[in-house]
VEXNU-384207 format. One line per field, with one value per residue (C-alpha): residue in one letter; x, y, z; residue number from 1. Coordinates in nm, 3 decimals, always signed. Example, Ala and Ser with C-alpha at 12.3 -4.5 7.8 and 13.67 -1.06 7.14 Angstrom:
% VEXNU-384207
r	c(A	S) .
xx	c(+1.230	+1.367) .
yy	c(-0.450	-0.106) .
zz	c(+0.780	+0.714) .
k	c(1	2) .
***
This chain:
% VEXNU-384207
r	c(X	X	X	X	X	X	X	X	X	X	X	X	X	X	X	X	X	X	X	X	X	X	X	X	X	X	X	X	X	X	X	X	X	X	X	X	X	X	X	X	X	X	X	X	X	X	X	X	X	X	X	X	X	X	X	X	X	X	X	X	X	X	X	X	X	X	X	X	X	X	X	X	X	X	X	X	X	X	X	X	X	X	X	X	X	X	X	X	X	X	X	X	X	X	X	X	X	X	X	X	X	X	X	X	X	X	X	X	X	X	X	X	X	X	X	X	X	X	X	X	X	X	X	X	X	X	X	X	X	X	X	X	X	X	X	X	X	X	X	X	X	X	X	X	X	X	X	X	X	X	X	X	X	X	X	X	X	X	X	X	X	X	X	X	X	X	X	X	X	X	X	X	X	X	X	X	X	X	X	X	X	X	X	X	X	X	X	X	X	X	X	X	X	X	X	X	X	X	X	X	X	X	X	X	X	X	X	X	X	X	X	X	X	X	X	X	X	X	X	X	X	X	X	X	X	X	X	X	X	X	X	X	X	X	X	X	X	X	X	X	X	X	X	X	X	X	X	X	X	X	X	X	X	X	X	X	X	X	X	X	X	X	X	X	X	X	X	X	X	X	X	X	X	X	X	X	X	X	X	X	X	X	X	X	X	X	X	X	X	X	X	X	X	X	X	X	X	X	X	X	X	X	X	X	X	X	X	X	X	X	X	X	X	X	X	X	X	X	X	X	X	X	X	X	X	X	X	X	X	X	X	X	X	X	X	X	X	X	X	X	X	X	X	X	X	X	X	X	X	X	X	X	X	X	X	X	X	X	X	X	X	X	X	X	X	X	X	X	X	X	X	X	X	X	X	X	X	X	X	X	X	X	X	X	X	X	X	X	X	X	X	X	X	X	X	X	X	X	X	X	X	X	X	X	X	X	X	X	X	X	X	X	X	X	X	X	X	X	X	X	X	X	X	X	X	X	X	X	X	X	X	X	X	X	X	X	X	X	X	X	X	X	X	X	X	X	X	X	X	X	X	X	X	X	X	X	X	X	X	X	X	X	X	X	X	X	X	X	X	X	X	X	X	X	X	X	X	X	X	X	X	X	X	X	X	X	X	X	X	X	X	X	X	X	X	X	X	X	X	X	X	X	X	X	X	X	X	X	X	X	X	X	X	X	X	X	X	X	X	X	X	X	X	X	X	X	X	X	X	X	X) .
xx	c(-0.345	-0.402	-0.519	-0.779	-0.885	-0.921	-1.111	-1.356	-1.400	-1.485	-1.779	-1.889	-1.928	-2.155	-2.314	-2.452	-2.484	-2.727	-2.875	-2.886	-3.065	-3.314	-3.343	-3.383	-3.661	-3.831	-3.854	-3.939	-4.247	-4.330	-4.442	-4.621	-4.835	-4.894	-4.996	-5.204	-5.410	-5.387	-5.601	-5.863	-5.874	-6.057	-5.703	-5.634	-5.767	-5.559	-5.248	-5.268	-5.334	-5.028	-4.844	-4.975	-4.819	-4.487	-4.478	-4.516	-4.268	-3.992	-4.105	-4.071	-3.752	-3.615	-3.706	-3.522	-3.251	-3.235	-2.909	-3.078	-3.231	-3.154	-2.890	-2.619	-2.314	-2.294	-2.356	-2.030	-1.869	-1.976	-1.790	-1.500	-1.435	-1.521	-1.839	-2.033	-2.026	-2.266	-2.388	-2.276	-2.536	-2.806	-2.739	-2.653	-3.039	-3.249	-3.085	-3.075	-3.477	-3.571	-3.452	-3.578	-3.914	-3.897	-3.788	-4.096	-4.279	-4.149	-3.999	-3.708	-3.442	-3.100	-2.897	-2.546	-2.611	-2.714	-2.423	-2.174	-2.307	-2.362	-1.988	-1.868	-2.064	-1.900	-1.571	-1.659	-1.762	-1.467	-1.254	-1.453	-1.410	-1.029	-1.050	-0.879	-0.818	-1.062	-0.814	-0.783	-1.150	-1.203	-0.969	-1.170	-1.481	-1.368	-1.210	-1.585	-1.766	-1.527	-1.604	-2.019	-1.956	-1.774	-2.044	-2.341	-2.166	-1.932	-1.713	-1.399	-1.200	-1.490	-1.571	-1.183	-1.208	-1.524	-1.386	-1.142	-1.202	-1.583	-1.520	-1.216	-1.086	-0.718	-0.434	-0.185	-0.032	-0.174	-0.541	-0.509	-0.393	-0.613	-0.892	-0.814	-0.768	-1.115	-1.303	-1.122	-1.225	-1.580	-1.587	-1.440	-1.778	-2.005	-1.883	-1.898	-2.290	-2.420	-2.190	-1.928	-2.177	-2.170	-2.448	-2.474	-2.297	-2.323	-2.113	-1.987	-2.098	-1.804	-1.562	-1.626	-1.406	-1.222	-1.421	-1.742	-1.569	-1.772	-2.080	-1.917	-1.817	-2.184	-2.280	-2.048	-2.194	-2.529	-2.453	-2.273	-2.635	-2.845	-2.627	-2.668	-3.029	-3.069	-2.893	-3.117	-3.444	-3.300	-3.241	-3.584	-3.777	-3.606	-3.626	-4.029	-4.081	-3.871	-4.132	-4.384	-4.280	-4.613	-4.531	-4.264	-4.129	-4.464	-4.661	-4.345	-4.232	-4.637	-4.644	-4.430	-4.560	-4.897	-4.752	-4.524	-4.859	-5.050	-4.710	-4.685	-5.000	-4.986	-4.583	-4.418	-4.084	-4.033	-4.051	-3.769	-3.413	-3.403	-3.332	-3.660	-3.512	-3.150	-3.335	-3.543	-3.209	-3.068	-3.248	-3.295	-3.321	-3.668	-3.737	-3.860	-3.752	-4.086	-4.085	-3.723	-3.764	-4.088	-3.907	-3.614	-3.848	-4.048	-3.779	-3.646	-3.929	-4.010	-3.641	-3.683	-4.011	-3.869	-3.538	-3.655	-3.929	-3.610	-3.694	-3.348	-3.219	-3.010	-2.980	-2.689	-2.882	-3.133	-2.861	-2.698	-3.024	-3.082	-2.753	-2.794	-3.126	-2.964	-2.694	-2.960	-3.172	-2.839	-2.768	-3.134	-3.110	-2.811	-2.908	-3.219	-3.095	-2.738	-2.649	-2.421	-2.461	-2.746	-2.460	-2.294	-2.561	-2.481	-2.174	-2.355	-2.558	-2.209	-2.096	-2.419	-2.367	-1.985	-2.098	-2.404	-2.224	-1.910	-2.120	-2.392	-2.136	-1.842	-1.605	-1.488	-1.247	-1.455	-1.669	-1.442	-1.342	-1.697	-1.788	-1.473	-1.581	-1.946	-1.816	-1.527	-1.319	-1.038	-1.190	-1.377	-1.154	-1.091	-1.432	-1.571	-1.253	-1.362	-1.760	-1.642	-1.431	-1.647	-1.962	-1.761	-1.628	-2.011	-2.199	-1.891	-1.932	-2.332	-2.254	-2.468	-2.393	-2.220	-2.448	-2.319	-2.151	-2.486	-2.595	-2.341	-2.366	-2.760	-2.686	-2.389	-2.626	-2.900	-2.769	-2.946	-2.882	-3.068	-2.805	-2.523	-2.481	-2.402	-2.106	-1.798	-1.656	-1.391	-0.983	-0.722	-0.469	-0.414	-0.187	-0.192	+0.069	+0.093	+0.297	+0.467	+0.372	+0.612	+0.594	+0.378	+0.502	+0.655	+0.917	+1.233	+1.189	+1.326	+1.077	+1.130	+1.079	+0.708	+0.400	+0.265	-0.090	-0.098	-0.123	+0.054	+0.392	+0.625	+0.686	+0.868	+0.990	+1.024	+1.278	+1.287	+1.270	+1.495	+1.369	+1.470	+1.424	+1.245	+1.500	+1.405	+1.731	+1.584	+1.473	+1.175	+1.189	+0.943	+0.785	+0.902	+0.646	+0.572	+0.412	+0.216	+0.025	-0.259	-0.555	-0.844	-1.073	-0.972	-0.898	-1.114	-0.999	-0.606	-0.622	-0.743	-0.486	-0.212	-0.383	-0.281	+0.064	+0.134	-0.022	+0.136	+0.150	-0.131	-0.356	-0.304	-0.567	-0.818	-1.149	-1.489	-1.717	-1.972	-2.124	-2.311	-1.956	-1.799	-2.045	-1.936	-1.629	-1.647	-1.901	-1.589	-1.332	-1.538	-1.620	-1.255	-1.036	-0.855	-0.631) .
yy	c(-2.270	-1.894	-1.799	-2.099	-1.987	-1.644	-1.732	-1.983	-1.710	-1.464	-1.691	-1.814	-1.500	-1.385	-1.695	-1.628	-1.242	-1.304	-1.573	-1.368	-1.124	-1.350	-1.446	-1.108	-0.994	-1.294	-1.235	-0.890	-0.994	-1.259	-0.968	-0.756	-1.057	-1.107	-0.741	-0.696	-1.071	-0.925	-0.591	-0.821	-1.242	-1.249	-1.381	-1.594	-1.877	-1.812	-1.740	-2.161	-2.205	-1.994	-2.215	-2.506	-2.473	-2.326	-2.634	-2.833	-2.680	-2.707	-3.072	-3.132	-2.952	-3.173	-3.524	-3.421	-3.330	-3.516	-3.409	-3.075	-3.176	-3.093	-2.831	-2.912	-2.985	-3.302	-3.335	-3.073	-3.366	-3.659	-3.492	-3.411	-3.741	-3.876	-4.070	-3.831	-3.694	-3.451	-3.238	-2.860	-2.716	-2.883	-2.833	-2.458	-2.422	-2.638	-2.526	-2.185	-2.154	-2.387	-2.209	-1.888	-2.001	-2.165	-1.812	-1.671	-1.975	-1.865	-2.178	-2.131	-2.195	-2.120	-1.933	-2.077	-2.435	-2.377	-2.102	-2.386	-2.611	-2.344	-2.226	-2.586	-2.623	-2.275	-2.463	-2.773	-2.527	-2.311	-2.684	-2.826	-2.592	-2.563	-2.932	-3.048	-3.376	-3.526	-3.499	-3.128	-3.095	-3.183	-2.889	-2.662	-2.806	-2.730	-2.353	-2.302	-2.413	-2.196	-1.884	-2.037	-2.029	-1.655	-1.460	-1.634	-1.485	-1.157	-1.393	-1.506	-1.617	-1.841	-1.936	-2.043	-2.254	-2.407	-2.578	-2.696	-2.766	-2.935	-3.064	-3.110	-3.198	-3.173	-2.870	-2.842	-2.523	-2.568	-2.618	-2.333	-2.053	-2.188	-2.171	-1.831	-1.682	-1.773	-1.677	-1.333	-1.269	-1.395	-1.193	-0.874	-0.965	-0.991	-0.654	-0.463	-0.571	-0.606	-0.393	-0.507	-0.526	-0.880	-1.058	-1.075	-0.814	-0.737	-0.441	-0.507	-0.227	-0.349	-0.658	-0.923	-0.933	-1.258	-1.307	-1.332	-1.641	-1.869	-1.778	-1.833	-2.220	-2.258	-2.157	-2.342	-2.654	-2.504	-2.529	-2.877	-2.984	-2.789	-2.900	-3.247	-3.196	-3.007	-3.273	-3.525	-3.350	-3.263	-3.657	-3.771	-3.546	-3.614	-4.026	-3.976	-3.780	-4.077	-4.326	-4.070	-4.260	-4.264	-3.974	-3.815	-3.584	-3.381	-3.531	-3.434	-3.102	-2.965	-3.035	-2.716	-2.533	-2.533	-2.471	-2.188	-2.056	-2.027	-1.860	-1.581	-1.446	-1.616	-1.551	-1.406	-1.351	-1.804	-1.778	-1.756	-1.730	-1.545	-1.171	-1.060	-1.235	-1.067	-0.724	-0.768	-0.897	-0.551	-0.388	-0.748	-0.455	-0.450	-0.838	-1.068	-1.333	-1.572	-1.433	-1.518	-1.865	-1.912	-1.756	-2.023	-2.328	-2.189	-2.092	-2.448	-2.648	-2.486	-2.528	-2.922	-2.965	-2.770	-2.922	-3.283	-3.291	-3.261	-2.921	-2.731	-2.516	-2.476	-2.431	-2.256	-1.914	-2.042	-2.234	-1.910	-1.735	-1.992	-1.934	-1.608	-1.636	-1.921	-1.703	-1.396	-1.632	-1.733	-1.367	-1.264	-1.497	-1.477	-1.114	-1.174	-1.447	-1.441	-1.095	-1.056	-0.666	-0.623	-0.438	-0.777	-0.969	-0.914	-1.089	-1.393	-1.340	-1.361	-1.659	-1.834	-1.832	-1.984	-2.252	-2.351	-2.371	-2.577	-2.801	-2.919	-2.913	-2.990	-2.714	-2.506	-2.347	-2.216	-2.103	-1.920	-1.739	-1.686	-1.500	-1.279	-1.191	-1.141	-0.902	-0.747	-0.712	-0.972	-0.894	-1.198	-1.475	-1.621	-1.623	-1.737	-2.047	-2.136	-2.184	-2.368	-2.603	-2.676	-2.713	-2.930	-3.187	-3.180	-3.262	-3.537	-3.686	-3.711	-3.910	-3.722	-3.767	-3.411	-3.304	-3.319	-3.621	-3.766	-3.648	-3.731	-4.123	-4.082	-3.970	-4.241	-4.477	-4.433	-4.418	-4.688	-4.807	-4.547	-4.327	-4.551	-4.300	-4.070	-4.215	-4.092	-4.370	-4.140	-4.302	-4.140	-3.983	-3.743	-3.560	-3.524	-3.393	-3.593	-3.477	-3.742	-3.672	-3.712	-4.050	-4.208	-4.597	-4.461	-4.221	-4.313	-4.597	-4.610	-4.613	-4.953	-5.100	-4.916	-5.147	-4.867	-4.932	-4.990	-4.754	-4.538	-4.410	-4.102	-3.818	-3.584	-3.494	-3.169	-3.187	-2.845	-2.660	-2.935	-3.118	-3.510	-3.769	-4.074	-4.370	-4.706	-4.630	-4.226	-4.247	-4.061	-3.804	-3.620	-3.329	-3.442	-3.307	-3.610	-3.525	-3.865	-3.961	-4.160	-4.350	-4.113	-4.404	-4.537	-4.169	-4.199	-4.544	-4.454	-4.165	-4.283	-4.592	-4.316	-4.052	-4.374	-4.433	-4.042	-3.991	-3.851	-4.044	-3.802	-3.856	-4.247	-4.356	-4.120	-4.204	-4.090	-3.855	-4.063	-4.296	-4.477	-4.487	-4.628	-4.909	-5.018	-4.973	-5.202	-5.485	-5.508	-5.573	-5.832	-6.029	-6.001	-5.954	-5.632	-5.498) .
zz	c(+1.211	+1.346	+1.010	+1.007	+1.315	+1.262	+0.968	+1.137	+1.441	+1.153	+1.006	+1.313	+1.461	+1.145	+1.178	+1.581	+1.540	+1.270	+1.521	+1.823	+1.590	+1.534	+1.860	+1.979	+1.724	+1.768	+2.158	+2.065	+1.863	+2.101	+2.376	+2.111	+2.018	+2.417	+2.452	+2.161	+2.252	+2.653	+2.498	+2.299	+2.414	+2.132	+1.942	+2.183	+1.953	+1.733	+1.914	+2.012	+1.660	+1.582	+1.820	+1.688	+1.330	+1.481	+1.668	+1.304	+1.164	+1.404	+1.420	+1.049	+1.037	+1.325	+1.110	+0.832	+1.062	+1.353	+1.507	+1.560	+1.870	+2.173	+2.284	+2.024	+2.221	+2.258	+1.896	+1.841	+2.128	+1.911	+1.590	+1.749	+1.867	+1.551	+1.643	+1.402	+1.077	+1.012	+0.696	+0.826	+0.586	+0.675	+1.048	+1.003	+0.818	+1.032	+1.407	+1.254	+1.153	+1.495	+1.725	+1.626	+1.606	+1.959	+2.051	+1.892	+2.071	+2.437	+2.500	+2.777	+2.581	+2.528	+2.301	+2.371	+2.328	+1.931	+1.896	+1.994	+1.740	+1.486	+1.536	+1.502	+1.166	+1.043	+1.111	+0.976	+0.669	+0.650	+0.683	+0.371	+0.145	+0.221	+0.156	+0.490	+0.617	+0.863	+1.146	+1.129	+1.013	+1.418	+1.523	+1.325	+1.449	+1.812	+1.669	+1.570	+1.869	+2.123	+1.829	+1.904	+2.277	+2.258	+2.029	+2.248	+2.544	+2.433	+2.618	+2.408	+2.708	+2.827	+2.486	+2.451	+2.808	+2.694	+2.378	+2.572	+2.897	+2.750	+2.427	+2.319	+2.634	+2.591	+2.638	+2.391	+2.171	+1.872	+1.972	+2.239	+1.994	+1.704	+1.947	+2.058	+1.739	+1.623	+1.995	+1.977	+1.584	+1.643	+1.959	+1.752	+1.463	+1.736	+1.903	+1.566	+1.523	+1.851	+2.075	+2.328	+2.615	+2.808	+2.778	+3.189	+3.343	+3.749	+3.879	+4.265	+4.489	+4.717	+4.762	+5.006	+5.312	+5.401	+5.717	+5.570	+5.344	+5.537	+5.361	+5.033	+5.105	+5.266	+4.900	+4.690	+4.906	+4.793	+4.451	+4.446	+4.553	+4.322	+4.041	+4.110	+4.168	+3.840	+3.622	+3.785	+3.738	+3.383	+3.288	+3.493	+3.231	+2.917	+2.991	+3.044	+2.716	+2.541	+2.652	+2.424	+2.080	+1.882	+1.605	+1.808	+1.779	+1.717	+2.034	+2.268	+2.137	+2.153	+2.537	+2.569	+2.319	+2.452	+2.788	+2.665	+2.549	+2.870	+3.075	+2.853	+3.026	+3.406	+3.431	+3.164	+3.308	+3.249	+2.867	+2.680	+2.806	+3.077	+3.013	+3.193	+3.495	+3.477	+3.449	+3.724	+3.946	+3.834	+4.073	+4.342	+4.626	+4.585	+4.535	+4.787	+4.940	+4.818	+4.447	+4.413	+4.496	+4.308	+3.996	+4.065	+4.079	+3.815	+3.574	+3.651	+3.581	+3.236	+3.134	+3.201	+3.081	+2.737	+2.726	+2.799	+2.526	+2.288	+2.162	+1.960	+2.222	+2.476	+2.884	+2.927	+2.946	+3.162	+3.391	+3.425	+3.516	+3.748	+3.954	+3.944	+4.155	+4.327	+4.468	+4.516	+4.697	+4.939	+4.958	+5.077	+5.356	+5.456	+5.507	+5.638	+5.879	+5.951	+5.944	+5.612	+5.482	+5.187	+4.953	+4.909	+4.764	+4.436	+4.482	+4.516	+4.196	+4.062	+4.264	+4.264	+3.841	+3.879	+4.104	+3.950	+3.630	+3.735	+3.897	+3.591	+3.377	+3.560	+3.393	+3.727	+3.538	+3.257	+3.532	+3.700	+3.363	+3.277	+3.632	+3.555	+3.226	+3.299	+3.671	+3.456	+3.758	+3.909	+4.289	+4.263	+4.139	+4.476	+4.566	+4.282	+4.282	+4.586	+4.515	+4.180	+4.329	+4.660	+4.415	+4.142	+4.435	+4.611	+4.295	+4.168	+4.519	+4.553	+4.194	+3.941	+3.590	+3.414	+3.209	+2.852	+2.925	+2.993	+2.643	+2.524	+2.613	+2.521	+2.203	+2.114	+2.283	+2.045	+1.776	+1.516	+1.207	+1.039	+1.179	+1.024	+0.726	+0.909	+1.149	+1.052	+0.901	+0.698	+0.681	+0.730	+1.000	+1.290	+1.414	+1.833	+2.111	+2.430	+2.726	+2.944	+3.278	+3.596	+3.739	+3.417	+3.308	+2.977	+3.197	+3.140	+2.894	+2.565	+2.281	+2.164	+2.508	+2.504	+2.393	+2.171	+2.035	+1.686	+1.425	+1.652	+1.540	+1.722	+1.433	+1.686	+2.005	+2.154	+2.479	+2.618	+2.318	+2.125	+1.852	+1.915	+1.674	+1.744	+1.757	+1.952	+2.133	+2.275	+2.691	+2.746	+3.005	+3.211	+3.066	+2.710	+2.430	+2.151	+1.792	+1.721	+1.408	+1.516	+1.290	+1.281	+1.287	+1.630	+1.781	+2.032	+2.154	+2.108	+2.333	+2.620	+2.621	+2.572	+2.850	+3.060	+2.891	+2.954	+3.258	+3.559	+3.897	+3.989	+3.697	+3.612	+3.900	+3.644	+3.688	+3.460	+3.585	+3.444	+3.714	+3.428	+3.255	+3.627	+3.642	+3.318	+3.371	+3.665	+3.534	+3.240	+3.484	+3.648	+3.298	+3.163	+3.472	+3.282	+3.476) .
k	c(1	2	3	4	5	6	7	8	9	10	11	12	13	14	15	16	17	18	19	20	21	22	23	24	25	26	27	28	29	30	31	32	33	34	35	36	37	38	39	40	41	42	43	44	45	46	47	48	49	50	51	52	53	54	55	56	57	58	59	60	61	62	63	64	65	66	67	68	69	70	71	72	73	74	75	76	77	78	79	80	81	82	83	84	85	86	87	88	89	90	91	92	93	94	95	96	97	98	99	100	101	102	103	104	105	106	107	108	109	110	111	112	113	114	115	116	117	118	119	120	121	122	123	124	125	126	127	128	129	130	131	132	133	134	135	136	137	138	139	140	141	142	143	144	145	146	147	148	149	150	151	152	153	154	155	156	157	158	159	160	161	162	163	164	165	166	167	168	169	170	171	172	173	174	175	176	177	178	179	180	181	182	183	184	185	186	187	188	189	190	191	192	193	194	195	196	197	198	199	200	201	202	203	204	205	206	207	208	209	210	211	212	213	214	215	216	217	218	219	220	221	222	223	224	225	226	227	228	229	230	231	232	233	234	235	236	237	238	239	240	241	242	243	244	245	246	247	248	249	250	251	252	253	254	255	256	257	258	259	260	261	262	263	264	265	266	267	268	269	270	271	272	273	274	275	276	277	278	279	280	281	282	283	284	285	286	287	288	289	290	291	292	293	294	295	296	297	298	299	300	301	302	303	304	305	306	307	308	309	310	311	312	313	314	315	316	317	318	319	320	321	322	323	324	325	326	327	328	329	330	331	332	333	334	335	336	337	338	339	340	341	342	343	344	345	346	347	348	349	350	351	352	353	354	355	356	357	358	359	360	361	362	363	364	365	366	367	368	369	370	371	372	373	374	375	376	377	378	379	380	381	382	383	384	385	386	387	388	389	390	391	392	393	394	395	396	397	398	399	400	401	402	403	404	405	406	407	408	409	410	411	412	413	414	415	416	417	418	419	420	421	422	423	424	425	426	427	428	429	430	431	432	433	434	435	436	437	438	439	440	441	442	443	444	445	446	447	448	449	450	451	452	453	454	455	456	457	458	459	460	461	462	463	464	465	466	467	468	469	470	471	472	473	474	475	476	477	478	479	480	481	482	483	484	485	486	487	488	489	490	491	492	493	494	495	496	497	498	499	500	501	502	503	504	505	506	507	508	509	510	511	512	513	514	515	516	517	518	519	520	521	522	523	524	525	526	527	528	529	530	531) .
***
């Protein structure tokens, strides 16, 4: 499993450097078309016309691939639960060619969203032509999407959390060194091509003293809010560009196009990711207090209106943009106002990134990772733990959908007939580990005595290090580690009833994030009386 994952970390990281590449000459060419039109509007014509066909093209590309739209991930979510079953070459071309020529467009898009789903294709790839099984086709899926996550970044450890912590969703050995193995080789690929410099990378001038922690749980409040806020803004916009169905996707996707088009010249700094923000927070000393927020509302606003007409890219880059001038925006006035010292505001550039991030997407502990690997330095892991958690309990309380969970349910939601084909409807097994957890209903019964679901059989147990066989007549004891071969068909279904079976006292009252999913949920319970 190491060796499969060094190997899918090697081709996805080939895979997003050549990507990032892309991205980054077609950025490049993007200003030189703005500077030459700014020196004669005489082209301006045709630079709409030039927009106009771009536009075409990325449309035409989406309707012979639809699962291209949109970010990715929840796509990469979709096949790794085994709702989806997608053709890794066609997805590799189409996202590939798309989101280049939205970067050449100006559209504020992402690079990380497409890595992840680029990576998990490269898996997929690397898993067909080994000829595996569906079950560990899905590991290798996941192996590629953390590699995505890691070369997007030059962030393996993130990109490892992120698989995990987003997608896959589980913590056992064998997914966390398979993962790691391909996130450190893709990271080592990108490093050799593009260099080993972080995508984001803030240096602290000094640390931030313990009294001044007040300030940091004011902003990890902050955040909880804007997250919420963001996701809701985020949904809002994608549901009105849905209700544009006459020949979608071309009369959605030209809306930002043609917009992209006009803020090259009035604001440059909104198109694309990001990266003319982050350099111009390098040096946030001289930035005011007014043109931070207007490049926060405006950077936010583009992203939406982009991101909601379905257009293939991400918002990862542009989310962490965003809580970067979040947390410079807290800083200024908190200087300004309440008398913190100026050298400290780019710790909450840092922070304001963390917290935004846990709470949109509701991973606090890839967040935390991710500020350490963007700082570099361990000085601000209990700052930054603090601002994750406080903004990950804020935005779950003000009951705000998590953002790829949402897309996730859109996407499974609309899913037609037409889209039948393309269901994984594979056979087959599974192999998966489940813990039991200390106080769960299957402590200290014997395995006969346990109402297993069906198709559901125990292969192994590991008891401190001691392989146990499975008998009816074996007690199960806390912290015991079972090997189960499952039906890859019903996957999704078996693991949640045995996340309940296993689950500790703690964990068993689990509820969704999802308040759409909580409803549900609920309006079952009514109907049927489940317990």
């Amino acid at each position: 499993m190491i060796g499969e994952g060094l190997f899918v970390g090697l081709a996805a990281g080939a895979v997003v450097s050549l990507y990032r590449l892309a991205l980054s000459h077609a950025e490049t060419l993007l200003r030189t078309i703005a500077a030459a039109i700014q020196s004669n509007w005489a082209f301006l014509p045709l630079w709409f016309a030039f927009l106009v066909v771009i536009c075409g093209i990325v449309c035409r590309l989406m309707v012979w691939e639809p699962f291209t739209q949109g970010s990715g991930i929840p796509q990469i979510d979709a096949e790794v639960i085994g709702r989806l079953d997608m053709p890794w070459w066609r997805v590799l071309s189409a996202k590939f060619v798309e989101g280049t020529l939205c970067a050449l467009g100006g559209l504020s898009l992402g690079r990380e969203g497409p890595s992840v789903q680029l990576g998990g294709m490269a898996g997929k790839a690397v898993s067909k032509l080994m000829g595996r099984e569906r079950g560990e086709e899905r590991l290798l899926t996941t192996c590629g999407a953390a590699a995505g996550m890691s070369a997007a970044f030059n962030a393996p450890l993130t990109g490892v959390l992120f698989a995990i912590e987003e997608i896959h969703k589980e913590f056992n050995a064998p997914l966390i060194v398979s993962v790691m193995a391909a996130a450190i080789s893709s990271d080592f690929v990108v490093s050799q091509i593009l260099g080993v410099k972080p995508v984001l990378q803030f240096v602290f001038a000094a640390d931030l003293p313990h009294h001044s922690y007040l300030f940091v749980i004011a902003l990890g409040i902050f955040c909880g809010i804007a997250g919420a806020a963001h996701n809701r803004g985020m949904f809002w916009m994608t549901e009105q560009f849905d209700k544009i169905r006459q020949h979608a996707p071309y009369t959605r996707l030209i809306i930002p196009f043609l917009a992209s088009g006009v803020l090259i010249f009035l604001a440059p700094d909104l198109a694309c990711g990001g990266d003319a923000i982050v350099e111009r927070l390098a040096t946030q000393q001289s930035l005011a207090i007014g043109t931070i927020a207007l490049l926060l509302l405006g950077k936010y606003l583009f992203t939406t209106l982009c991101f909601g007409s379905g257009a293939p890219g991400g918002t990862l880059f542009p989310l962490c943009v965003m809580g970067a001038l979040l947390g410079c925006l807290f800083g200024k006035l908190a200087v300004a106002y309440l008398g913190l010292p100026s050298v400290f505001v780019t710790n909450f550039i840092v922070l304001g990134i963390g917290g935004l991030f846990a709470s949109v997407v509701r991973a606090p502990v890839t967040a935390v990772v991710l500020a350490f690997e963007l700082t570099g330095s361990m000085d601000a892991l209990l700052s930054v733990s603090i601002v994750s958690i406080l903004s990950y309990v804020t935005a779950n309380l003000l009951q705000v959908d998590a953002f790829y969970e949402h897309l996730l349910g859109r996407l499974l939601g609309n899913m037609g007939r037409k889209d039948s084909d393309r269901l994984d409807g594979s056979g087959g097994k599974c192999l998966q580990n489940f813990v039991v957890g200390a106080g769960s209903e299957c402590e200290g019964k014997l395995i006969r005595e346990i109402q297993w679901p069906k198709s559901v059989r125990v292969v192994l147990i590991d008891r401190a290090g001691e392989e146990v066989v499975p008998t009816g007549s074996v007690k199960l004891q806390a912290l015991d580690n079972l090997l189960l071969i499952l039906d890859a068909n019903k996957q999704d279904e078996v693991r949640e009833r045995l996340w309940q079976m296993f689950g500790s006292s703690l964990t068993s009252n689990w509820r969704p994030k999802s308040s759409r999913l909580r409803r549900k949920i609920r309006k079952f319970r009514a109907e049927h009386g489940s317990k």
